[in-house]
C-alpha positions in Angstrom: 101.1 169.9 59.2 101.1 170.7 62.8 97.4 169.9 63.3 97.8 166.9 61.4 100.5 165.8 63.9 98.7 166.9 66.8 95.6 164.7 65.2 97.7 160.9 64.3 99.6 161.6 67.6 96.7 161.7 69.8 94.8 159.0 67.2 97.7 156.6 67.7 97.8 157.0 71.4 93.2 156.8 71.5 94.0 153.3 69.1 96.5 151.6 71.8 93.9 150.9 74.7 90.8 150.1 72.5 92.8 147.5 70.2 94.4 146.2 73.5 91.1 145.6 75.1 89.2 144.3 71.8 92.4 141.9 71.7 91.8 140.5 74.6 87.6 140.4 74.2 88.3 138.6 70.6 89.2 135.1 72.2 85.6 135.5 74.6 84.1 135.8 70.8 85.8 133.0 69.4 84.9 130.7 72.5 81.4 132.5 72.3 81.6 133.7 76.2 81.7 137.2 75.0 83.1 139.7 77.6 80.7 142.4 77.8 82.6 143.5 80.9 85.8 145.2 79.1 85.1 149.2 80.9 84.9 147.5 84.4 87.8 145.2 83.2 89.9 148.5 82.0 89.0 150.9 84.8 90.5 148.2 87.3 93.3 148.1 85.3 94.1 151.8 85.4 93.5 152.1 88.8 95.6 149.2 90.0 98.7 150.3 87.9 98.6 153.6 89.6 98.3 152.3 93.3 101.1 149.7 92.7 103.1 152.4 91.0 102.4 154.9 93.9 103.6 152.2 96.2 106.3 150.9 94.3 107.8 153.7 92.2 108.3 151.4 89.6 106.7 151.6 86.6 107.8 148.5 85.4 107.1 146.5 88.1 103.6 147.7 88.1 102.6 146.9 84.8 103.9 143.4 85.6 102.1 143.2 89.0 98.6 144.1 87.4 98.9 141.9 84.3 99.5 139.3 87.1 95.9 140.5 89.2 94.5 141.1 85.5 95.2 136.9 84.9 93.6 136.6 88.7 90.4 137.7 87.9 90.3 136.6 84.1 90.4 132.8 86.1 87.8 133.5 88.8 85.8 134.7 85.5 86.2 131.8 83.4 85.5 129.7 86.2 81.8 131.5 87.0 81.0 131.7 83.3 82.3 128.2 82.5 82.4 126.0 85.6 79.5 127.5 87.1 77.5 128.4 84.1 77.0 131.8 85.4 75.2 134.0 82.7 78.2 136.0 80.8 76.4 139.1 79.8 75.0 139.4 83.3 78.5 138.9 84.8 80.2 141.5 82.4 77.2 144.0 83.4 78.2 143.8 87.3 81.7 143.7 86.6 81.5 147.3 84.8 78.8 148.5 87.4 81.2 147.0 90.4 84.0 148.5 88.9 82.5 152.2 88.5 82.0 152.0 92.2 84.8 149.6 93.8 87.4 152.6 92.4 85.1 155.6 93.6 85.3 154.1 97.1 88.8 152.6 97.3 90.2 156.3 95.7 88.4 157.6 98.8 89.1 155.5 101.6 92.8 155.2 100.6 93.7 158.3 99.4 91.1 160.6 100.8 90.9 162.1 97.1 87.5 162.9 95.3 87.6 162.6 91.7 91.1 162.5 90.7 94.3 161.0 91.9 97.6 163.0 90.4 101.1 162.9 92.3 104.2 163.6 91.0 105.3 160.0 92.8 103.3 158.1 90.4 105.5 156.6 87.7 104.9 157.0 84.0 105.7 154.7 81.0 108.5 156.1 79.6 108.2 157.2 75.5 110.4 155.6 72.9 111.8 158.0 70.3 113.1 156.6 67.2 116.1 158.8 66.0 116.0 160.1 62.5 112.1 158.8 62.1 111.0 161.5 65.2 111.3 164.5 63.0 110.1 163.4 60.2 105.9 164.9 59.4 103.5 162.6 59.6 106.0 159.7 59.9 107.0 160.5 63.3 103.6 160.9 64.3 102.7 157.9 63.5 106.1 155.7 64.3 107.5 157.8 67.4 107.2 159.3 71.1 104.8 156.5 72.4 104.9 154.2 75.2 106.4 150.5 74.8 102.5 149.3 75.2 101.8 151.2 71.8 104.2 149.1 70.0 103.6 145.9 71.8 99.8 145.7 70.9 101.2 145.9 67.4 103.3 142.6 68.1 100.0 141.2 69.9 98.3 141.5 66.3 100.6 140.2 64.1 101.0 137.4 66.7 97.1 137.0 67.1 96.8 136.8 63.0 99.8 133.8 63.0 98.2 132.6 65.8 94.4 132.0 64.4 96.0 130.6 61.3 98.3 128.2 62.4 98.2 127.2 66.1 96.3 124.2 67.8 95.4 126.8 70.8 93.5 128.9 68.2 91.6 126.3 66.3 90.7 124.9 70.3 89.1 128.1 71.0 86.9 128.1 68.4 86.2 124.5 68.3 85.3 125.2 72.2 83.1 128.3 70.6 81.5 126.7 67.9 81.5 122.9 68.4 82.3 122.0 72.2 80.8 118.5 71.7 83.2 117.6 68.6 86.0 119.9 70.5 85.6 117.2 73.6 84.8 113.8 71.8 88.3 114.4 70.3 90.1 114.9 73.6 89.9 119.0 74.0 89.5 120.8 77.3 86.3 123.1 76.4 86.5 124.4 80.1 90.2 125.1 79.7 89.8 126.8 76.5 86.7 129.2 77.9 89.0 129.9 81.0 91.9 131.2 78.9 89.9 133.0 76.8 88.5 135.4 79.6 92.2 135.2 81.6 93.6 136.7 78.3 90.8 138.9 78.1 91.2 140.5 81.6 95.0 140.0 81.3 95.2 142.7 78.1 92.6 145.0 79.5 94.7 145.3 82.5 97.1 146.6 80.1 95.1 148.5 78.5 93.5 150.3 82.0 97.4 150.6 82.8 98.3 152.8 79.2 95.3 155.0 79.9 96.7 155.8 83.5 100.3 155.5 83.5 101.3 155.7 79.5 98.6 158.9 78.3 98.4 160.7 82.1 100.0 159.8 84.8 97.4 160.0 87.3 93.8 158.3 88.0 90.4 159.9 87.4 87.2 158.4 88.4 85.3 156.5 85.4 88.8 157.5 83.5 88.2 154.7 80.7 84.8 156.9 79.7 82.8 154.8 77.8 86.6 153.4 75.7 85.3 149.9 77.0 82.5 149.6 75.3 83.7 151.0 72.2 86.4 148.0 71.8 83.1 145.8 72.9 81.6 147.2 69.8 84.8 146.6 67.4 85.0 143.1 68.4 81.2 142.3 67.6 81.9 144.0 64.3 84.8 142.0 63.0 83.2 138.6 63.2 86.1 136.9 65.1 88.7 138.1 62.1 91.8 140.1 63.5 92.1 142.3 60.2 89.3 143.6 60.5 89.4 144.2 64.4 92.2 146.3 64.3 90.6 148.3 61.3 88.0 148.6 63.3 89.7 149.8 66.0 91.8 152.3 64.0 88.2 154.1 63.0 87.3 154.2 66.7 90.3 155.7 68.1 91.0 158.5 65.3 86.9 159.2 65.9 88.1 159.5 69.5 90.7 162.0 68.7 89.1 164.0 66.1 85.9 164.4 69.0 89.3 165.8 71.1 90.9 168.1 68.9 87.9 169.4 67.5 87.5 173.4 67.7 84.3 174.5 70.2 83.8 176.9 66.9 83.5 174.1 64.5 81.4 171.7 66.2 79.9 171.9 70.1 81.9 170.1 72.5 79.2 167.7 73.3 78.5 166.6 69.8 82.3 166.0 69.1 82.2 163.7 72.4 79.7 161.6 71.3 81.4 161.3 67.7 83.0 158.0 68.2 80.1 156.2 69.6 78.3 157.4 66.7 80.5 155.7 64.8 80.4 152.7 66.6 77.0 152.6 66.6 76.7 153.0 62.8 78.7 150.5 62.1 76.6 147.8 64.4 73.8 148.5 62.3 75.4 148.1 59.4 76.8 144.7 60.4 73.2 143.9 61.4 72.2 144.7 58.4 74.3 142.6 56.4 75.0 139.6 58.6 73.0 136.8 60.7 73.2 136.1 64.2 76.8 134.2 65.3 75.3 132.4 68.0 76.9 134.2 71.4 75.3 132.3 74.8 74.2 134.5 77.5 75.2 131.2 79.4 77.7 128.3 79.0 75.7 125.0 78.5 76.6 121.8 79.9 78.6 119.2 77.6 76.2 116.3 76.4 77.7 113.1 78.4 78.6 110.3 76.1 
């Protein structure tokens, strides 16, 4: 019962960044500017929580403060990819690469640290335990002793699913995704709706950058995020734009993630355990190639026929 604990603890807490992140990318598929750049993205993100936090002491206050340079960047983005018709895929790829070094050399010239950046002064999300549920096997696994971002990505996709269903922001998007002409013949901002999509995007990968830094460690390692980009890049080209099976998706990756974790060195080599999830991922894109046609993602925004 332990182990099994141990494993939907650390599953739950593997779950919270990738479904935050493949949140976010979900609106870049509906307007189909898909955000290829969700490690870079994530990495700035965890790095920018911990050097406001350092500076602040507030935990709090630095969540909010990189959700707010998150939404910065997500409009600069929007605005190359949709303004300036800046190839997207391109632009994701030098956003992860640009990341992977911008941290490497800011940890240095700041901090003087190699590697890893750990000091008691940085502030950590604080854990919410339910009372009565935090006991309980299994249950309180799975319901208690994580961070206020855990549950709120929850909200997010019950809020995302009413959202799709019923809101004129939602239909937009995908109007701006799969018919801009019609979308902008019957008064719609296309350009507005592809600039939201990637300032959302950025905003909840700043978010989820922020839980892998402040809410699982407390500290900032260099290329922390390991590869937990891309695997939320691949759960959002699986679920066709539907946020059921995004977070189902997302579920598989993160328990893959911490079974690769928790895995005994007797049972399975380290290094095969670590490449477990992206196994996974990779299975399922070749299922979904398999059973599906292309959805039409640009590499480039076009330019809206005049009337």
């Amino acid at each position: 019962m332990d182990i099994l604990d141990a494993f939907l603890s650390s599953g739950i807490r593997f779950i919270t960044p990738i479904l935050l992140a493949a949140l976010g990318c979900l609106l870049t598929e509906w307007t189909k500017d898909l955000n290829v750049g969700l490690e870079g993205a994530m990495l700035f993100g965890a790095f920018f929580g911990v050097v406001i936090g350092l500076a602040t002491g507030n935990a709090v206050l630095a969540v909010l403060l990189t959700l707010l340079l998150g939404a910065i960047a997500g409009a600069l983005f929007g605005i190359l990819v949709s303004v300036f018709r800046v190839n997207v895929f391109v632009a994701g790829i030098v956003l992860n690469i640009f990341a992977g070094g911008a941290t490497v050399y800011l940890l240095r010239s700041l901090y003087g640290v190699k590697g890893t950046l750990s000091d008691p002064a940085i502030p950590k999300l604080p854990k919410i335990v339910i009372p009565g549920i935090d006991e309980v096997p299994i249950l309180g696994a799975v319901l208690s002793g994580h961070t206020v971002l855990t549950y709120l990505s929850w909200v997010i996709v019950i809020g995302l699913a009413l959202a799709a269903r019923y809101t004129v922001v939602a239909r937009h998007m995908k109007a701006a995704g799969e018919h801009p002409e019609a979308l902008a013949s019957a008064g719609g901002n296309v350009t507005l709706m592809r600039i939201l999509a990637q300032v959302w995007c950025f905003t909840m990968c700043a978010l989820a950058g922020v839980q892998l830094s402040m809410g699982q460690l407390s500290l900032f390692t260099e290329g922390m995020t390991s590869g937990l980009g891309f695997v939320a890049l691949a759960a959002v080209i699986f679920c066709r734009g539907k946020v059921g099976l995004l977070t189902l998706m997302c579920v598989l990756f993160g328990l893959a993630t911490a079974v690769s974790i928790l895995v005994d060195a007797t049972v399975m080599p380290p290094q095969f355990a670590q490449m477990l999830p992206y196994v996974v991922a990779f299975i399922g894109l070749v299922v979904l190639a398999r059973t599906s046609r292309s959805g039409g993602m640009r590499i480039a925004t076009p330019k809206l026929e005049e009337a």
